[in-house]
py3Dmol code that shows the C-alpha trace and the ligand (Angstrom):
import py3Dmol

protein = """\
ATOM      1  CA  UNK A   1      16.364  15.136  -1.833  1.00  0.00           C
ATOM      2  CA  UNK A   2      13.354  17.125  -0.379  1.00  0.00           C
ATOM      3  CA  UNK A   3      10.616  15.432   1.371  1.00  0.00           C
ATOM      4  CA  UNK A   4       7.275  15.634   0.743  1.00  0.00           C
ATOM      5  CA  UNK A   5       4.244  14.500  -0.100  1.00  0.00           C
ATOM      6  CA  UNK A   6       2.419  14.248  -3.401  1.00  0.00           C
ATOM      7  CA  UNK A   7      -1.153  13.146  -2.912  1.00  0.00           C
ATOM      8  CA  UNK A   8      -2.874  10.404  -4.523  1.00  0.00           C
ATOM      9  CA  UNK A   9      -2.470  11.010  -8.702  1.00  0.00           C
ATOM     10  CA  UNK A  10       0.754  11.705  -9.288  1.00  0.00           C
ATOM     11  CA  UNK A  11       0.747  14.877 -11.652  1.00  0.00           C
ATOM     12  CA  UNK A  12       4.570  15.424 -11.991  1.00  0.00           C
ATOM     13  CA  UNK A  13       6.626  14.340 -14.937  1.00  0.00           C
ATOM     14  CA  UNK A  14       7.906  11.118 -14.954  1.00  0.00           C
ATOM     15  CA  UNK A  15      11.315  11.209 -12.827  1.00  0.00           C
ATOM     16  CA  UNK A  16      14.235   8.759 -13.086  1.00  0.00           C
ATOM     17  CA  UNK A  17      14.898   6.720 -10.615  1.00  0.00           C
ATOM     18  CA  UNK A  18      17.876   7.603  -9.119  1.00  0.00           C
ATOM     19  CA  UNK A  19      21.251   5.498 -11.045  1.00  0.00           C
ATOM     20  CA  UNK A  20      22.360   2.935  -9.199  1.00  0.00           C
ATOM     21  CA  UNK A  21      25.404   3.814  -6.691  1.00  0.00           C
ATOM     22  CA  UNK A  22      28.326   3.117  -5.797  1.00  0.00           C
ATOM     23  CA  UNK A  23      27.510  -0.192  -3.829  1.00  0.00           C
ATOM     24  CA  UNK A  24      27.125  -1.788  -7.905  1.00  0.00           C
ATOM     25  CA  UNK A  25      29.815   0.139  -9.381  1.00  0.00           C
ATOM     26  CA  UNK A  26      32.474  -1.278  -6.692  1.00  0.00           C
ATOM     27  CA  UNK A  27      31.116  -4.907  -6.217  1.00  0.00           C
ATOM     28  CA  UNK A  28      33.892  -5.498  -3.446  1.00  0.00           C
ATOM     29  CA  UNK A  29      32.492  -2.970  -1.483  1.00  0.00           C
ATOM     30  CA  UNK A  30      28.762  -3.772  -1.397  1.00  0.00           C
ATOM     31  CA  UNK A  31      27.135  -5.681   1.803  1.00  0.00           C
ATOM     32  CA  UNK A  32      26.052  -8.700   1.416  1.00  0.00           C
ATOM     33  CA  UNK A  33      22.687  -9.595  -0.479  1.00  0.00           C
ATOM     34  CA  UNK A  34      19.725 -11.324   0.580  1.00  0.00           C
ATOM     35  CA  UNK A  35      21.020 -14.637  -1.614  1.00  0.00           C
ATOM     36  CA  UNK A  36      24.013 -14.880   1.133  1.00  0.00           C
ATOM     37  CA  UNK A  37      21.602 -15.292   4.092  1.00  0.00           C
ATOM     38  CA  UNK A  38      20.839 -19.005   5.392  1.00  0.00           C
ATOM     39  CA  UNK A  39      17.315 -19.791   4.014  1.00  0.00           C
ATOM     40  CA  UNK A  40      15.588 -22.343   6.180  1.00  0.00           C
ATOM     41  CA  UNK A  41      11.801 -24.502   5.142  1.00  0.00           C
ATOM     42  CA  UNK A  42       9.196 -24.266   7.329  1.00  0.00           C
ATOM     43  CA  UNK A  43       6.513 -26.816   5.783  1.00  0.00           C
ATOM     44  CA  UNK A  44       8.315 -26.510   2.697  1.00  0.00           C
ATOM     45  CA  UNK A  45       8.109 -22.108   2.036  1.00  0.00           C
ATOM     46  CA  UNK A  46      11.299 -20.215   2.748  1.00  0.00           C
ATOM     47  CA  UNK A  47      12.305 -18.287   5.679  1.00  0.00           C
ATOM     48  CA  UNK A  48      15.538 -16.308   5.537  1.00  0.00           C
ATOM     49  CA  UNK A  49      17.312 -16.062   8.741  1.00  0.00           C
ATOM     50  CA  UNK A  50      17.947 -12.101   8.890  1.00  0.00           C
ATOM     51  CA  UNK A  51      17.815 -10.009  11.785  1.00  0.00           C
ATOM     52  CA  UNK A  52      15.797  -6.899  11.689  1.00  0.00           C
ATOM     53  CA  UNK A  53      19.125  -5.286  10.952  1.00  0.00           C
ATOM     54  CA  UNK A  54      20.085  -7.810   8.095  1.00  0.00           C
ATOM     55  CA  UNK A  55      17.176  -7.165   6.697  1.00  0.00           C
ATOM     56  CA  UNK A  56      17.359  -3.645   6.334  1.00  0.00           C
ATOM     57  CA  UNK A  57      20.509  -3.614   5.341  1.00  0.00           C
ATOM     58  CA  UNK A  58      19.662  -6.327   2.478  1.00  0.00           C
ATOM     59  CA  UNK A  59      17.018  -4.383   1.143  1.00  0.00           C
ATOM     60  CA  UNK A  60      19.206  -1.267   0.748  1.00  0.00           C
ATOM     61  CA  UNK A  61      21.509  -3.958  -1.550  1.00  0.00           C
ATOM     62  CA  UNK A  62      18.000  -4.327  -3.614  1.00  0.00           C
ATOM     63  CA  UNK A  63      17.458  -0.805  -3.948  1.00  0.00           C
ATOM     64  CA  UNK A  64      21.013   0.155  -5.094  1.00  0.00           C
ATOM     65  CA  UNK A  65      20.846  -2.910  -6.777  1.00  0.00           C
ATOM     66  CA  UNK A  66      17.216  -1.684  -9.148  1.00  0.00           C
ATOM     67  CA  UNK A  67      16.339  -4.350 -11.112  1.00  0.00           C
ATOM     68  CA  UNK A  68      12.845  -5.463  -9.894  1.00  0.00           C
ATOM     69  CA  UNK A  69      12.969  -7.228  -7.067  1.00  0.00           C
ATOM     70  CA  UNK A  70      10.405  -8.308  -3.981  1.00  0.00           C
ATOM     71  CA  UNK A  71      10.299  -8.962  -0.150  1.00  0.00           C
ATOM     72  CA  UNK A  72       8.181 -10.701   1.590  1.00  0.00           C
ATOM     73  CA  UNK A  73       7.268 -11.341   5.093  1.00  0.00           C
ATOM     74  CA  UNK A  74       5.675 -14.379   6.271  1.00  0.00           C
ATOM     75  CA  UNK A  75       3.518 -15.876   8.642  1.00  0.00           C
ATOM     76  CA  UNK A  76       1.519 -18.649   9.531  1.00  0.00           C
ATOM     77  CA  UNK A  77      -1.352 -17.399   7.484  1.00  0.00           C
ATOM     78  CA  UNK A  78       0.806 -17.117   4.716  1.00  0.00           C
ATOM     79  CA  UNK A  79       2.758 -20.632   4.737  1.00  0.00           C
ATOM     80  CA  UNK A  80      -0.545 -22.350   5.364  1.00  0.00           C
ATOM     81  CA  UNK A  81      -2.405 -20.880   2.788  1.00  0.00           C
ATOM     82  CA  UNK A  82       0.992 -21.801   0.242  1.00  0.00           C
ATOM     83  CA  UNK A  83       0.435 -24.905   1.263  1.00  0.00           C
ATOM     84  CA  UNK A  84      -2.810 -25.773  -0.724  1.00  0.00           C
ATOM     85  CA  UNK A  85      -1.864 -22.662  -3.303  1.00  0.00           C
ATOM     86  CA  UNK A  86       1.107 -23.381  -5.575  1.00  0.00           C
ATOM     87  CA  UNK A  87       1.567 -19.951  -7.302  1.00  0.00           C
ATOM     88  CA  UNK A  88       1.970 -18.623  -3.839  1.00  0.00           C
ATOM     89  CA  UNK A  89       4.541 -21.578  -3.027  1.00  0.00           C
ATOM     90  CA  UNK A  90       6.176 -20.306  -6.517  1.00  0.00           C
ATOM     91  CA  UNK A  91       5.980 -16.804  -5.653  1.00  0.00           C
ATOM     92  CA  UNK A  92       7.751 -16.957  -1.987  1.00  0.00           C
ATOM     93  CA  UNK A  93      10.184 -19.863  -3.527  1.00  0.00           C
ATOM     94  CA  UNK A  94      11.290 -16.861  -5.781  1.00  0.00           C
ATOM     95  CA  UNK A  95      10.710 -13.738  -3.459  1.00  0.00           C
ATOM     96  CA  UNK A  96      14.375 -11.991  -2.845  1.00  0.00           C
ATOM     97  CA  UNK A  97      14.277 -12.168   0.972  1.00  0.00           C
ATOM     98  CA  UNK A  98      11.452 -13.404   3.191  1.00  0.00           C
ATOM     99  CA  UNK A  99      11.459 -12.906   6.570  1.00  0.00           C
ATOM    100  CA  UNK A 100       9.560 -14.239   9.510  1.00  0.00           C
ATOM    101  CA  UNK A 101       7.100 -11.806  10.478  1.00  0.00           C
ATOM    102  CA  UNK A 102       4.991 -14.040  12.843  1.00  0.00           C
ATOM    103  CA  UNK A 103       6.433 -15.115  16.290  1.00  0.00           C
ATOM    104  CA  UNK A 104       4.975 -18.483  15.099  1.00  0.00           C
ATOM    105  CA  UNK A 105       7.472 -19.080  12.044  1.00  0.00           C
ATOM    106  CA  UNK A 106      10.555 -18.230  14.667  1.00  0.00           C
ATOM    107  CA  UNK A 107       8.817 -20.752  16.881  1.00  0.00           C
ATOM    108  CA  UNK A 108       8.422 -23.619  14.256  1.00  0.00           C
ATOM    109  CA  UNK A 109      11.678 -22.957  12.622  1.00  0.00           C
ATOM    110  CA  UNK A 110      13.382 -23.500  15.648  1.00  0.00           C
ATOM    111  CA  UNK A 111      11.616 -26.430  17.085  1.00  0.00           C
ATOM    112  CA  UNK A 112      12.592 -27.629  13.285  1.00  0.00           C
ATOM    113  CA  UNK A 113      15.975 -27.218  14.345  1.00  0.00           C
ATOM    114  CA  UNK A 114      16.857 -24.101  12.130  1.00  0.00           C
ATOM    115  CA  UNK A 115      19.118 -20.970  13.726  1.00  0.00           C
ATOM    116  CA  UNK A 116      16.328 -18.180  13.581  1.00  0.00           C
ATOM    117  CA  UNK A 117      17.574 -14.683  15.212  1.00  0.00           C
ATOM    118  CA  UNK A 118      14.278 -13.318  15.650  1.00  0.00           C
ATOM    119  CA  UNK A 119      11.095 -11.782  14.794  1.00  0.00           C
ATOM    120  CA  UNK A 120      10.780  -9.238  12.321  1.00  0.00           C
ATOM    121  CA  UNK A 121       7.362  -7.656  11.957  1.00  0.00           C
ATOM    122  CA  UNK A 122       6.578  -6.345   9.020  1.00  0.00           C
ATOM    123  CA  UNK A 123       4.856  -2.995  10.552  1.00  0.00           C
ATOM    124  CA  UNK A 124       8.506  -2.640  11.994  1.00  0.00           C
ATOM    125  CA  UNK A 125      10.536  -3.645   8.938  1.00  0.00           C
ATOM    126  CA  UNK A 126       8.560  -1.125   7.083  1.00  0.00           C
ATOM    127  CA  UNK A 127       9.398   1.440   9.692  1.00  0.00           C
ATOM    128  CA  UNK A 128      12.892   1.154   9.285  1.00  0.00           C
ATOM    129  CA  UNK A 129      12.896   1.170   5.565  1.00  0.00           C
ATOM    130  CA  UNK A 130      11.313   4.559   5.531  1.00  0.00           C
ATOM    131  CA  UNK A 131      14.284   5.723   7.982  1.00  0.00           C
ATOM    132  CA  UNK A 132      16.360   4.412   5.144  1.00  0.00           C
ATOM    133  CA  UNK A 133      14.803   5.867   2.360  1.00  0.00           C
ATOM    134  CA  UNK A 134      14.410   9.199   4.061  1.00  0.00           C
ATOM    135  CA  UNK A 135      18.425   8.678   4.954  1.00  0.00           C
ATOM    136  CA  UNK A 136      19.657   7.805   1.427  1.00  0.00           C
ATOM    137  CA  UNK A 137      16.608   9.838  -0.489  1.00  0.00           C
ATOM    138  CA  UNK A 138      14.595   6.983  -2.007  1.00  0.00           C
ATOM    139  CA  UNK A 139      11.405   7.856  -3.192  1.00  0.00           C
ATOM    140  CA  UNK A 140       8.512   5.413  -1.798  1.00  0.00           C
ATOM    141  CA  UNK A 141       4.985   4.636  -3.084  1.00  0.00           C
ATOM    142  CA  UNK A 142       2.137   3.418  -1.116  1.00  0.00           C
ATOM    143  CA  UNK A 143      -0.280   1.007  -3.126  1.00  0.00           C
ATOM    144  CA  UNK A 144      -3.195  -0.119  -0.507  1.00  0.00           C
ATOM    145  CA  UNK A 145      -5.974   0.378   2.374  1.00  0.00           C
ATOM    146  CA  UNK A 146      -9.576   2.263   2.131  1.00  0.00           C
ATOM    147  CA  UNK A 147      -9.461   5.299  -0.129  1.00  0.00           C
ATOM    148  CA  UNK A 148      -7.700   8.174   2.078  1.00  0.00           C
ATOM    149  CA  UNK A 149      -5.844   5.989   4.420  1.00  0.00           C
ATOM    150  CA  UNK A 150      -2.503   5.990   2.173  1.00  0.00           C
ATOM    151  CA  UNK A 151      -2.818   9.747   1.962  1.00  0.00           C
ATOM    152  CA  UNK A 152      -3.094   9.991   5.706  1.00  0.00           C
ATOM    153  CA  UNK A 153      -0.424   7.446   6.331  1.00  0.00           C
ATOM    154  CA  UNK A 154       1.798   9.419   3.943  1.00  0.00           C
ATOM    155  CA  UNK A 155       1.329  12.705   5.764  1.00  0.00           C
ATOM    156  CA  UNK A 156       2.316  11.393   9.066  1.00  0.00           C
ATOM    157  CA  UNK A 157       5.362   9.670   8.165  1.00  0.00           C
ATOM    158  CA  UNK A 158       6.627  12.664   5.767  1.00  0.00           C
ATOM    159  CA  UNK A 159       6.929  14.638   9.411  1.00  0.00           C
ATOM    160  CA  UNK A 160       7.762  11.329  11.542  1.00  0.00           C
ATOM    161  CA  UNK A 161      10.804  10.840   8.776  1.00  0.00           C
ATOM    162  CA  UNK A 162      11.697  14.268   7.793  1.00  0.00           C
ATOM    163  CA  UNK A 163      13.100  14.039   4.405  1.00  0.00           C
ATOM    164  CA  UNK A 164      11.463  11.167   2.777  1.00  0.00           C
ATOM    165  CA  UNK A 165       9.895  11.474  -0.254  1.00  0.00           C
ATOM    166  CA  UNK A 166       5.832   9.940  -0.951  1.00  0.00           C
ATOM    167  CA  UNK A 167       5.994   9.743  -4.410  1.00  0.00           C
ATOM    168  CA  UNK A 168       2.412   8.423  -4.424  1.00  0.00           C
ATOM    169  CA  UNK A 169      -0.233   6.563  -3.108  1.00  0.00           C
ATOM    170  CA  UNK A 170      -3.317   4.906  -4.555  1.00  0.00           C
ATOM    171  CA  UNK A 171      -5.766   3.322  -2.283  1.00  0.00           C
ATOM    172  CA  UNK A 172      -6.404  -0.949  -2.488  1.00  0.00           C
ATOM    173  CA  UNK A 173      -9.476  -0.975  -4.117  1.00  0.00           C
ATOM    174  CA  UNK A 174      -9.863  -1.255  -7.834  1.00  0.00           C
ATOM    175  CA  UNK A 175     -10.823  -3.462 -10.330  1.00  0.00           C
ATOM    176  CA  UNK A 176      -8.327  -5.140 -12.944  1.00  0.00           C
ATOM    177  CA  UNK A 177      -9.444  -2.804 -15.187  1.00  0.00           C
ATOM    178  CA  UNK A 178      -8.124  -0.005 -13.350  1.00  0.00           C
ATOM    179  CA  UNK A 179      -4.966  -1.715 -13.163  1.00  0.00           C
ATOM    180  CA  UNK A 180      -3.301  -0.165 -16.004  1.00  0.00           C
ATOM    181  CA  UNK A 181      -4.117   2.834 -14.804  1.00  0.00           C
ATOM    182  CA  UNK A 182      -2.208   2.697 -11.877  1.00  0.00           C
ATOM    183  CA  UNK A 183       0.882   0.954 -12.615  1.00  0.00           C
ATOM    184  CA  UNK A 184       1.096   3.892 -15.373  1.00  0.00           C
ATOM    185  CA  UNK A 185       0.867   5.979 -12.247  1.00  0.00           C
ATOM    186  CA  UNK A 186       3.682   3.927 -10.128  1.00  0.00           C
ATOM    187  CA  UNK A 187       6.064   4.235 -13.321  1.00  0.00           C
ATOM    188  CA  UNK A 188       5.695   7.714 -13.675  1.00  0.00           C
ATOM    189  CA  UNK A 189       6.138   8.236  -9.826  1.00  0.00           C
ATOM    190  CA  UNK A 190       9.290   5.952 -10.385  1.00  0.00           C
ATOM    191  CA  UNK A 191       9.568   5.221  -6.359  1.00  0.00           C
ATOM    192  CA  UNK A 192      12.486   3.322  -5.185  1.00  0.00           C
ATOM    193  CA  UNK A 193      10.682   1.257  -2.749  1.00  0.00           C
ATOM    194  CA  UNK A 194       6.575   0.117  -3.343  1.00  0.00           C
ATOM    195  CA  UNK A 195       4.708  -1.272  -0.403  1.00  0.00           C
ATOM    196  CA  UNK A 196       1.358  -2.734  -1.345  1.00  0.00           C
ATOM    197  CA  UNK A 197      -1.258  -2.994   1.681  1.00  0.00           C
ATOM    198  CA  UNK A 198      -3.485  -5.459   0.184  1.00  0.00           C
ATOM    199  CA  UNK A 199      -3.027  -7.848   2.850  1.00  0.00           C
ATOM    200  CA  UNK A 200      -1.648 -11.083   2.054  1.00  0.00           C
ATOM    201  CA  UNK A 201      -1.690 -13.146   0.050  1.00  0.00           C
ATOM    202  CA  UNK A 202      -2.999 -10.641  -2.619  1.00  0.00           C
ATOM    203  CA  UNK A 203      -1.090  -8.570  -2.197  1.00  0.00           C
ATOM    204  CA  UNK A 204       1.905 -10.735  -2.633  1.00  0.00           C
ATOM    205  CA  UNK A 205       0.423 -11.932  -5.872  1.00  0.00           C
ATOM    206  CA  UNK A 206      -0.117  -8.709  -6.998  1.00  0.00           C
ATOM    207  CA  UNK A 207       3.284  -7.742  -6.707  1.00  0.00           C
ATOM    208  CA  UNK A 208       4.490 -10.995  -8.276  1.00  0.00           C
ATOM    209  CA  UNK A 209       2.246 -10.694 -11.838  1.00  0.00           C
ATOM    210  CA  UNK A 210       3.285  -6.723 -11.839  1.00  0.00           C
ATOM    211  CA  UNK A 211       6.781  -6.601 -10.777  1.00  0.00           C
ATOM    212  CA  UNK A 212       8.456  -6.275 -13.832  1.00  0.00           C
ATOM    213  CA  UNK A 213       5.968  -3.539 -15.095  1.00  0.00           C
ATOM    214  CA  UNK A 214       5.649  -1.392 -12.302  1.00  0.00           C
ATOM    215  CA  UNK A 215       9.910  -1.084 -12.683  1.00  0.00           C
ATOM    216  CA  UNK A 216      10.536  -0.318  -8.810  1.00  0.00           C
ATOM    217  CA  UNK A 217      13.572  -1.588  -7.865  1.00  0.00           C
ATOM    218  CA  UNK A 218      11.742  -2.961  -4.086  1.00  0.00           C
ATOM    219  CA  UNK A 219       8.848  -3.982  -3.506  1.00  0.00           C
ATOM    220  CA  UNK A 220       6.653  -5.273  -0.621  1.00  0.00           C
ATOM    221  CA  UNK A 221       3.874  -6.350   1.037  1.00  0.00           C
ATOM    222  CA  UNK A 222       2.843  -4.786   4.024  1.00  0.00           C
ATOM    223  CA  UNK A 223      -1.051  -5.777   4.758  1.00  0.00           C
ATOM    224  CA  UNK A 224      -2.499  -3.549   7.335  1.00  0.00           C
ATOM    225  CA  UNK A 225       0.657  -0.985   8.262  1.00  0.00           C
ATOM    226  CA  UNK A 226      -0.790   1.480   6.254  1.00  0.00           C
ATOM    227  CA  UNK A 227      -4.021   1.477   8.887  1.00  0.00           C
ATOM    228  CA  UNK A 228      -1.309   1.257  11.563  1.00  0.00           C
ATOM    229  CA  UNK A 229       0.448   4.436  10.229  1.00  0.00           C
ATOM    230  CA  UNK A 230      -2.420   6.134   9.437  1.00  0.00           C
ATOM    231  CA  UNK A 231      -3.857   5.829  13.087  1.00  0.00           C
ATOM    232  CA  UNK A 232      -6.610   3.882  12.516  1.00  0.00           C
ATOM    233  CA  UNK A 233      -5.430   0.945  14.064  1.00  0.00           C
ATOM    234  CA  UNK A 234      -3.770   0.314  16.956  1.00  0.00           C
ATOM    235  CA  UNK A 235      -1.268  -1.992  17.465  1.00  0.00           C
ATOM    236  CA  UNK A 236      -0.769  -4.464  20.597  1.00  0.00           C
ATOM    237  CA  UNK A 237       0.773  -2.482  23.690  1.00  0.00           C
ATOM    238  CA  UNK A 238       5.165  -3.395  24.000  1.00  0.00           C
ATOM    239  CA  UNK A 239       4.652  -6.212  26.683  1.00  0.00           C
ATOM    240  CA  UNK A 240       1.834  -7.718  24.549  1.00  0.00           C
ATOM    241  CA  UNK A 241       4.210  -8.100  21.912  1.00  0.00           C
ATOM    242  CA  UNK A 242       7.183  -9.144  23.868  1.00  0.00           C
ATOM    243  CA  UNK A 243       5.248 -11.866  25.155  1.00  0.00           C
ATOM    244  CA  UNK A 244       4.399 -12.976  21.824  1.00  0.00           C
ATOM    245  CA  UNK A 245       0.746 -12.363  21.966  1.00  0.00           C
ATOM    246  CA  UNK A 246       0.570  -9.584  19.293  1.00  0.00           C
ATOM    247  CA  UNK A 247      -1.905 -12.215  17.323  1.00  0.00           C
ATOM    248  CA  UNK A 248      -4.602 -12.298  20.264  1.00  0.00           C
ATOM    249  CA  UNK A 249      -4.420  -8.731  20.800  1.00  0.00           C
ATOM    250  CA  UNK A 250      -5.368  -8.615  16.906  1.00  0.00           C
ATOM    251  CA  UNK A 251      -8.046 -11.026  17.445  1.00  0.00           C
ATOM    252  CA  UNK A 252      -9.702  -9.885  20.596  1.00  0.00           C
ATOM    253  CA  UNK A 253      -9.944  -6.479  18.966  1.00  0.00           C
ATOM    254  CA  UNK A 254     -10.861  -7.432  15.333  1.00  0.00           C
ATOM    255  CA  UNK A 255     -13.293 -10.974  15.942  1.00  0.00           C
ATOM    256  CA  UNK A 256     -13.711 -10.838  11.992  1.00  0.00           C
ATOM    257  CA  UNK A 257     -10.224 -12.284  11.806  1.00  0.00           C
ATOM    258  CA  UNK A 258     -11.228 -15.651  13.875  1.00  0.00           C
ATOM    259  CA  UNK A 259     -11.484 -17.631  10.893  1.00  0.00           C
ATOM    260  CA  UNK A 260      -8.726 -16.503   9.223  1.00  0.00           C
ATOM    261  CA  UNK A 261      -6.792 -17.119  12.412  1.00  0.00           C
ATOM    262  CA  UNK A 262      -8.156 -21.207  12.241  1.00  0.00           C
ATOM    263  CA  UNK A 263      -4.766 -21.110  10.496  1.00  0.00           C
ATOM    264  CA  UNK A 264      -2.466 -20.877  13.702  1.00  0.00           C
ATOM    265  CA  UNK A 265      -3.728 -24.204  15.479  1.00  0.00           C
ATOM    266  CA  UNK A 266      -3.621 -26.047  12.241  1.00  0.00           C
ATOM    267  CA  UNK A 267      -0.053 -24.310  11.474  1.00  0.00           C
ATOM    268  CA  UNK A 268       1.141 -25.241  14.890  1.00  0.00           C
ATOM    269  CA  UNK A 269      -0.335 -29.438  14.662  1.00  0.00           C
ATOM    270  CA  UNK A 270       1.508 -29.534  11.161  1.00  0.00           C
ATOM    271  CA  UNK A 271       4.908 -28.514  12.487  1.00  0.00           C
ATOM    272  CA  UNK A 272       4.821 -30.347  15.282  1.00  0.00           C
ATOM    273  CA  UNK A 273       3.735 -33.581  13.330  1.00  0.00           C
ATOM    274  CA  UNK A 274       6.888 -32.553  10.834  1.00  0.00           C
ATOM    275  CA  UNK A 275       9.226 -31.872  13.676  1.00  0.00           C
ATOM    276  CA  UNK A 276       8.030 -35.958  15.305  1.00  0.00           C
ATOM    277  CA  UNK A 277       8.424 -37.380  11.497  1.00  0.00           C
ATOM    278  CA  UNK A 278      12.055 -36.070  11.530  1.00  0.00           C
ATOM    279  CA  UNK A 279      12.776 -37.563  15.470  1.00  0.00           C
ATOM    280  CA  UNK A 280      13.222 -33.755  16.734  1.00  0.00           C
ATOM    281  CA  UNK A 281      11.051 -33.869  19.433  1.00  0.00           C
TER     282      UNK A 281
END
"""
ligand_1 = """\
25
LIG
N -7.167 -4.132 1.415
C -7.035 -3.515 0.197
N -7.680 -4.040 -0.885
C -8.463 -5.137 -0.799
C -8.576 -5.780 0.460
C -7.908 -5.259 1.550
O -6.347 -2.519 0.070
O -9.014 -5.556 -1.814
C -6.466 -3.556 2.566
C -7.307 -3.319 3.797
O -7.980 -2.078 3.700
C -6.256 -3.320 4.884
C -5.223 -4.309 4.358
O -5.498 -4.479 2.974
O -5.653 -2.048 4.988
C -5.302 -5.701 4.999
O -5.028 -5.618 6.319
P -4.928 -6.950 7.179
O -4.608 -6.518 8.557
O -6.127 -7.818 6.960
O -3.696 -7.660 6.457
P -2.622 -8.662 7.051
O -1.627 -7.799 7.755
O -3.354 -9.590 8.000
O -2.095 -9.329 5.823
"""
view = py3Dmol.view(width=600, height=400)
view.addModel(protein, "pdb")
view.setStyle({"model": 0}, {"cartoon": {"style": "trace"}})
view.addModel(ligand_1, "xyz")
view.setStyle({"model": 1}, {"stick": {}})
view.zoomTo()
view.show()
């Protein structure tokens, strides 16, 4: 398949998505799915214990797979705010893989006695599913950011991934009813793979009411990659993130996130209190 990108409206006919290999065909032969991985409970929302590599390799199985089907990847932010929010309890309860995104949730799920490989970052999980759909020729969609930043984001990953295919992009804000609109747009570019840069949770929600519509095989939230990819954003230097500090680096250069980040102390005093209640201290 030839890569490319095709700017913000898609224009082209509406274009099968592509049938479903050999990985369904030949059940025996197909890797294991997200539903074999250990899923562990931190304060009560699932974490799936996947390596960066599991993952990847799980949401391939989704995409072959192509009925409708969601990954999510969570965070402190994110299991807090489920925790006073029970459609977004419901929604990661049913999400096909979750993975821990935030140093934090490897941290708690551990200390809650839980075998956690490691960290994977959403900015890098999204990385290496564009490697894979510009490997195997899935067609992605970006859904998300300030008008122009998808477009931008687009046209430097086309020549960072030579061969993958933008099938569109739309930017993040619009009204509901707009929506319509757009998930016309998303069937007719019939991606393999959507990533929605709402950040979360709205995006996630978004996903989770439109899933079935849209008809993508994958989809995902991604919050503010698209910025990332698009160079408008920076993200922490590699020893900022080894050491786990990613989060300050993010707060010290964006101070509108401080109250969203009141999160991370109260995350941190609820799982050690639920760690104490269950004598693992
Ligand atoms: N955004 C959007 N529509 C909205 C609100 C936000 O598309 O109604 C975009 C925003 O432009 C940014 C991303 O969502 O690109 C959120 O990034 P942030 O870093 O806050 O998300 P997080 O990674 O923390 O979930």
């Amino acid at each position: 398949m030839k890569g490319g990108v095709k700017g913000g409206v898609n224009r082209e006919p509406a274009a099968p998505v592509a049938p479903v290999s050999a990985v369904q065909a030949v059940p025996d032969a197909s890797p294991p799915g997200p539903e074999q991985r250990p899923r562990v409970r931190v304060l009560g929302t699932p974490v799936d214990a996947a390596t960066m590599a599991e993952a990847v390799e799980a949401a391939g199985v989704l995409v072959e797979r192509g009925r409708p089907s969601m990954i999510v990847t969570t965070n402190p932010e994110l299991i807090m705010h489920a925790q006073g929010d029970p459609e977004l309890g419901a929604i990661l309860d049913g999400a096909d893989l979750v993975v821990p995104d935030g140093i934090g949730v490897v941290w708690a799920a551990r200390l809650l006695g839980h075998r956690v490989p490691e960290r994977v970052p959403g900015v890098e999980l999204t990385e290496a599913l564009l490697a894979l759909a510009a490997a195997r020729g899935y067609r992605v969609y970006f859904l998300g950011a300030a008008e122009g930043v998808a477009v931008e984001a687009a046209a430097r990953l086309t020549s960072r991934f030579p061969g993958l295919t933008v099938a569109g992009t739309h930017h993040g804000y619009f009204g509901q009813r707009e929506e319509p609109r757009i998930i016309a747009e998303i069937r007719a570019a019939a991606p393999h793979i959507l990533f929605v840069a709402m950040g979360a949770p709205r995006q996630e929600k978004w996903i989770a009411r439109n899933l079935r519509e849209c008809g993508v095989p994958l989809c995902m939230g991604i919050g503010g990659s698209l910025d990332v990819f698009a160079g408008r954003v920076q993200r922490a230097p590699g020893w900022v993130q080894a050491a786990g500090l990613e989060w300050l680096y993010r707060l010290v250069r964006q101070p509108s996130r401080a109250r969203r980040m009141l999160a991370l102390p109260r995350f941190a005093v609820r799982v050690l209190l639920d760690a104490a209640r269950r004598n693992l201290l």
